[in-house]
C-alpha positions in Angstrom: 132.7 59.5 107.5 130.8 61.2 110.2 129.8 65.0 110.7 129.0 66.7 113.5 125.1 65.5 113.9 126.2 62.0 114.7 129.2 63.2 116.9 127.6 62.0 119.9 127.2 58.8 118.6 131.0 57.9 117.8 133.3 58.6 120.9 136.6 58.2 121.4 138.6 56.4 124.3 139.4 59.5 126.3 137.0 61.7 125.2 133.9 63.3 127.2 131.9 64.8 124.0 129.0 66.5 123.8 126.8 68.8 122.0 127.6 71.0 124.9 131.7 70.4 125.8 132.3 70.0 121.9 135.9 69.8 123.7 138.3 66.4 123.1 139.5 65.5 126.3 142.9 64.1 127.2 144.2 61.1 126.8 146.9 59.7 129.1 150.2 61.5 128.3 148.2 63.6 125.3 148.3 67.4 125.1 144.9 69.1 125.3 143.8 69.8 121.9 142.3 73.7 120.6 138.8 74.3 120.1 137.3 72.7 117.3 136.3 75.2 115.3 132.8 76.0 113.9 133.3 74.3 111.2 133.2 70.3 111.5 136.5 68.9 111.4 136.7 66.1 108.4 139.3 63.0 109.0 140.0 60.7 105.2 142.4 58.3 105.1 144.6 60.8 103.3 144.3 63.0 106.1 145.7 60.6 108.5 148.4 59.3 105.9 150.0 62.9 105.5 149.7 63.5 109.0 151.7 60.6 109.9 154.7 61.6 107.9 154.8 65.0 109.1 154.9 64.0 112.3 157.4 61.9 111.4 155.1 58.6 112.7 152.7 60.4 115.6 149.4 60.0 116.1 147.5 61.4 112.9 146.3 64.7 113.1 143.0 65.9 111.7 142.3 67.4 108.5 140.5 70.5 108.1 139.6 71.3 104.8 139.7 75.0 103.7 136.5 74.9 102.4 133.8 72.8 103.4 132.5 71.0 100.6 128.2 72.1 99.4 127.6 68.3 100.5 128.3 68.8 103.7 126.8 72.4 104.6 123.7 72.5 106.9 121.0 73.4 105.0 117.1 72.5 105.9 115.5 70.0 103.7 113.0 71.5 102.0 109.8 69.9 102.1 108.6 68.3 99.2 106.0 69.8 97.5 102.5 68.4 98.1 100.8 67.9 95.2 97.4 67.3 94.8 95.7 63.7 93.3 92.7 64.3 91.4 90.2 62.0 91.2 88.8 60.9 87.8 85.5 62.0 87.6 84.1 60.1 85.6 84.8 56.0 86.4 84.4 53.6 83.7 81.5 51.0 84.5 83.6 48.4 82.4 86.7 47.2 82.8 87.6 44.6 79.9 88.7 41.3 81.2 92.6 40.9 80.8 94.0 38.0 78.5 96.1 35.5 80.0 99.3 36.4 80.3 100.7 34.3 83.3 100.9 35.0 86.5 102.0 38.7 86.5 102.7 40.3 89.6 102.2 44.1 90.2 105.0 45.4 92.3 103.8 47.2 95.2 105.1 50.7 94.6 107.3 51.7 97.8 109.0 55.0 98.9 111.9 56.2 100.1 113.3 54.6 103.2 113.2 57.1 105.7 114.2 56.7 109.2 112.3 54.3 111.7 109.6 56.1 113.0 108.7 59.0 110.4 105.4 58.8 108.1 105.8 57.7 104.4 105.5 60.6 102.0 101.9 60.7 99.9 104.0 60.6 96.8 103.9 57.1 97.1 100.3 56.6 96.9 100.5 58.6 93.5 103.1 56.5 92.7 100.9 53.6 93.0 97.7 54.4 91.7 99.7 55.5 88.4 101.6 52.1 87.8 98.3 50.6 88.3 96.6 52.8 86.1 99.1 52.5 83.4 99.1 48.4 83.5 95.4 48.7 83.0 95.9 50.7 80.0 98.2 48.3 78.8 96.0 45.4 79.6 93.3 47.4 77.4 95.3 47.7 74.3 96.2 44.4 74.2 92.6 43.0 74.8 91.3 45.6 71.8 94.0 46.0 69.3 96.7 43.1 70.1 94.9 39.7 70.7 92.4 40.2 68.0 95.1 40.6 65.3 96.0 36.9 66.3 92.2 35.6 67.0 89.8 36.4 63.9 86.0 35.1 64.6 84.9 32.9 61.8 83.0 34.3 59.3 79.2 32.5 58.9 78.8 31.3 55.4 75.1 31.9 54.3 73.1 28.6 53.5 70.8 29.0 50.5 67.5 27.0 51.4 66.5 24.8 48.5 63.6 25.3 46.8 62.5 21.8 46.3 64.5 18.3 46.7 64.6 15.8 44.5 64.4 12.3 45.6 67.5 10.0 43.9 66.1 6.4 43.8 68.0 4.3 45.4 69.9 1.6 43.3 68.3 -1.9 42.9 70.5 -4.2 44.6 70.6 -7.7 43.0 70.1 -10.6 45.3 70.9 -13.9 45.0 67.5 -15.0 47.0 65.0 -16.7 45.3 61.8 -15.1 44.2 59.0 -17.2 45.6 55.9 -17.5 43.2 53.4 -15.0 43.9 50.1 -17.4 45.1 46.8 -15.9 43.7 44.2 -15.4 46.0 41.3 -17.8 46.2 38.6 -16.9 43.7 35.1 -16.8 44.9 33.3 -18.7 42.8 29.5 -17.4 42.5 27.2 -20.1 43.3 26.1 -21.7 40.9 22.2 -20.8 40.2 19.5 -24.5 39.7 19.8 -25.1 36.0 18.0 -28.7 33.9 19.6 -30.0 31.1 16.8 -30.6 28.8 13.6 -28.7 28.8 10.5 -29.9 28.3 7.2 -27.6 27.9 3.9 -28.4 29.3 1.5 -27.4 27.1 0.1 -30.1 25.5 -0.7 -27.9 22.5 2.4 -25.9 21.1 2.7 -22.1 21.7 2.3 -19.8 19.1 5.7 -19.3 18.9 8.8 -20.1 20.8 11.9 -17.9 21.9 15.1 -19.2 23.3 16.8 -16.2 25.8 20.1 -16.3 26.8 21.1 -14.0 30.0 24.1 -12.2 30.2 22.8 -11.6 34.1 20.6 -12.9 36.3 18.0 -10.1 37.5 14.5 -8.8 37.6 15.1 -6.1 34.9 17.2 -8.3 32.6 14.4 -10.8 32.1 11.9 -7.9 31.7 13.9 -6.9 28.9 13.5 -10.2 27.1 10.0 -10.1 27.1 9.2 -7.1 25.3 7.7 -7.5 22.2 5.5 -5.3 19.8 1.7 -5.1 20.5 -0.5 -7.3 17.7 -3.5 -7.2 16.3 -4.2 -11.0 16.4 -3.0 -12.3 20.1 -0.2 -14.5 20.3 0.7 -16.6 22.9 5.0 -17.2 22.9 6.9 -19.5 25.0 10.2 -18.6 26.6 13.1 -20.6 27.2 15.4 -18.4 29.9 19.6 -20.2 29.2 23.0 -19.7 30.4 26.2 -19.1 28.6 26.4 -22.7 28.4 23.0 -23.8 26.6 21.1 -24.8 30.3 18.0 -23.7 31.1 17.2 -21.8 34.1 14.9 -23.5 37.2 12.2 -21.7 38.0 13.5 -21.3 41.5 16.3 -19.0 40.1 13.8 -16.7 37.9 10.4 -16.4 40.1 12.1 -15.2 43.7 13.4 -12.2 41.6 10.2 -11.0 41.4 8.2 -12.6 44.4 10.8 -13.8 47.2 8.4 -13.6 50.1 6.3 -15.8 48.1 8.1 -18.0 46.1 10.6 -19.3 48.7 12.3 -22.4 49.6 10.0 -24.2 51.0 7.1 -23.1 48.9 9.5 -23.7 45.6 9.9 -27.7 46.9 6.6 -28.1 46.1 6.8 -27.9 42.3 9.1 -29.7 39.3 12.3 -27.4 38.8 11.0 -26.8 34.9 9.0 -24.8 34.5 7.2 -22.9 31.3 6.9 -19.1 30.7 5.3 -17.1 28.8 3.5 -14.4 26.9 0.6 -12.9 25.5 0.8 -10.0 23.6 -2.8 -7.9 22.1 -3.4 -4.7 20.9 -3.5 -3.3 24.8 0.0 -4.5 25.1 2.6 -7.5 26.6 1.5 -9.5 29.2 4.3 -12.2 31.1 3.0 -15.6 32.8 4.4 -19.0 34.1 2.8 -22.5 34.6 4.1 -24.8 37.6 3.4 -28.7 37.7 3.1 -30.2 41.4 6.1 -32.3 42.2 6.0 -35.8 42.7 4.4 -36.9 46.0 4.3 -33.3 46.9 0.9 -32.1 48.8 -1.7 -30.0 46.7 -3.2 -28.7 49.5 0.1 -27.4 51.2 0.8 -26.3 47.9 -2.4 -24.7 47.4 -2.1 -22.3 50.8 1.5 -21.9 50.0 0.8 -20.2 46.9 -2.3 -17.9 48.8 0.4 -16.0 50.1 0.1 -14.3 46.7 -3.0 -12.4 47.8 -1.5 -11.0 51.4 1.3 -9.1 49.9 1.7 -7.0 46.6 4.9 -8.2 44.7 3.1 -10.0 42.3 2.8 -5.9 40.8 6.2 -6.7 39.9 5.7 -9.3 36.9 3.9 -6.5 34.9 5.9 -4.7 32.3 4.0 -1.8 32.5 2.3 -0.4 35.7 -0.9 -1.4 36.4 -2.0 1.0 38.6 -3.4 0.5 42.4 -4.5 -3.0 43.3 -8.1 -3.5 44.3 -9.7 -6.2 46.3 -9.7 -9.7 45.3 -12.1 -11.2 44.0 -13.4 -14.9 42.9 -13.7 -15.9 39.0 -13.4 -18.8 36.2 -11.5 -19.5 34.0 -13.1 -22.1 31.8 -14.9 -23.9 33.6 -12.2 -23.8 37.0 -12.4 -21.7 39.5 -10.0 -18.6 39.6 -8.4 -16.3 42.0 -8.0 -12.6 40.6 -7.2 -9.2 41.8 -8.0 -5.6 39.2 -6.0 -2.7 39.2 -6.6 1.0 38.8 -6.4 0.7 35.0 -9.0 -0.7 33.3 -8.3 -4.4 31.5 -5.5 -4.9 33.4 -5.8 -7.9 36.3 -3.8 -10.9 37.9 -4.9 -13.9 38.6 -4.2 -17.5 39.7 -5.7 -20.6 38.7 -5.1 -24.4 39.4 -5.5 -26.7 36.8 -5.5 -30.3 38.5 -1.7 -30.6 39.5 -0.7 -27.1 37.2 -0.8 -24.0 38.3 -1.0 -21.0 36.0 0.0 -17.4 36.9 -0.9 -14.8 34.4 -0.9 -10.9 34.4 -3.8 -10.7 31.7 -7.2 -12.5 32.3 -7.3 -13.3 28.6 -3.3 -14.5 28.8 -4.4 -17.1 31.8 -7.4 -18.2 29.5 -5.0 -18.5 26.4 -2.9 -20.7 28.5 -5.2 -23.3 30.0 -6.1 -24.1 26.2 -2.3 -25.2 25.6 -2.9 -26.9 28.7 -5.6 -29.3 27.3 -8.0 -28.0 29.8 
């Protein structure tokens, strides 16, 4: 099918057509044809048909229709209306990440295909940005309403926080391991403190009376204890006889450092027996302690002698009273009997110590009369 715009394009053998000589020429042994009218002339293949059998078999005519069909008619194109693409004025700052859906592809919107060489209409564009707007859309419902239908977040569970928490012992488990026996530690035995078997006293007369003591402990304020007594009238001189738990009697070397240990040390103790004889005289002004010593055999008197002096350079010997004596005051040189003494006063009045050798015995006393009381027993 061709019209008469596109005429120029399709010749015929024979013809010389043009926009200007819109005249078919002649063929060899052809009649000229008329004018073509103003109207463009339409050939079908119905046309030619018919036109062959009235011609009885010549060379088909063409048709010309009576009316020329509203398809065909020259009329202008009318431009397409522009229309105008407005901008959204406000552009969302988010745009929701789409869920995975594949690998979809947006078709690239196209326009009609015009001829080579003309623009593409601006309707495309629109085209365009609408599909694209439209899968975003889509893209949002699915991210907001769709997908979380299918993926619920889990719901947190709250934890109460125990208040306290109670410790389950763990079960005893039996084993087949034998228990060692549990070894005691060592005990420390205390030393054992110089004790004699049998005592014997030195005074050749008999005491006024004798007490046996038995100490629970060995210290200063224990043995003071055993020597109180009640003040008499008539003085009385009583011998004590210091025991263990298990009937032996004390040394003197165990007793006489509790009260003097600067004095009565090891050395100075080696001098003298290791039984020794205590004692006390009680009057009317109170109780008054003492001890007698003998000289060991083939010890030296005079070592033992300046030994013993030591007494009068220091001032525990305030230490055997029972009662305190007050300040001591110089010493001073005095007789008991007929033997030369060695005594110091106190403060209060009546109350002195002394010292006094009697041959190879030495008697300490804290009362002048007590020493004098002793060296009778003596036999001095």
């Amino acid at each position: 099918m061709y019209n008469r715009s596109n005429m120029a394009d399709f010749q015929f053998p024979g013809q010389q057509w043009s926009n200007q000589n819109p005249v078919i020429g002649t063929g060899e042994g052809e009649v000229p044809l008329a004018k073509v009218p103003s109207a463009p002339m339409m050939r079908t293949m119905a046309s030619d048909v018919a036109s062959i059998k009235e011609t009885g078999g010549g060379e088909p005519r063409p048709y010309i229709p009576k009316e020329i069909p509203p398809a065909f008619a020259e009329t202008p194109t009318p431009a397409s209306p522009k229309k105008d693409f407005v901008v959204p004025s406000v552009i969302p700052a988010f745009v929701p990440p789409q869920p995975e859906m594949g690998n979809v592809s947006i078709p690239t919107p196209q326009g009609p295909v015009g001829e080579p060489g003309k623009k593409k209409s601006k309707s495309g564009l629109f085209v365009g940005i609408a599909v694209f707007v439209t899968l975003v859309g889509v893209a949002a419902i699915v991210y907001f309403f769709v997908i979380p239908k299918f993926t619920t977040a889990p719901v947190e569970t709250p934890v109460a926080t125990p208040t306290s928490i109670e410790t389950v012992p763990a079960p005893e488990v039996a084993t087949t391991t034998e228990q060692q026996p549990t070894i005691p530690p060592p005990v420390s035995e205390t030393p054992k403190l110089p004790t004699i078997d049998v005592h014997a006293s030195l005074f050749k007369n008999s005491a006024d009376l004798t007490s046996e003591v038995t100490l629970t402990e060995v210290t200063m304020d224990s043995v003071k204890k055993s020597l109180e007594a009640s003040v008499v009238e008539v003085p009385v001189l009583r011998e004590v006889v210091f025991k263990d738990s298990t009937g032996k009697v004390y040394a003197f070397s165990t007793l006489l450092p509790l009260f003097a240990s600067s004095t009565f040390t090891a050395s100075t103790n080696a001098f003298f027996a290791p039984d020794a004889t205590f004692f006390t005289y009680a009057d009317s002004k109170g109780v008054w302690p003492g001890f007698v010593l003998k000289l060991a055999a083939g010890a030296d008197l005079t070592s033992a002698i300046a030994d013993i002096k030591k007494l009068e350079g220091n001032n525990e010997f305030a230490s055997l009273f029972l009662v305190d004596p007050g300040v001591t005051q110089s010493w001073k040189d005095g007789k008991v009997g007929t033997t030369t003494a060695r005594y110091a006063p106190f403060s209060k009045t009546g109350i002195a110590f002394s010292y006094v050798w009697f041959e190879n015995n030495l008697v300490v006393s804290t009362s002048y009369a007590g020493a004098q009381a002793a060296s009778k027993k003596l036999g001095f």
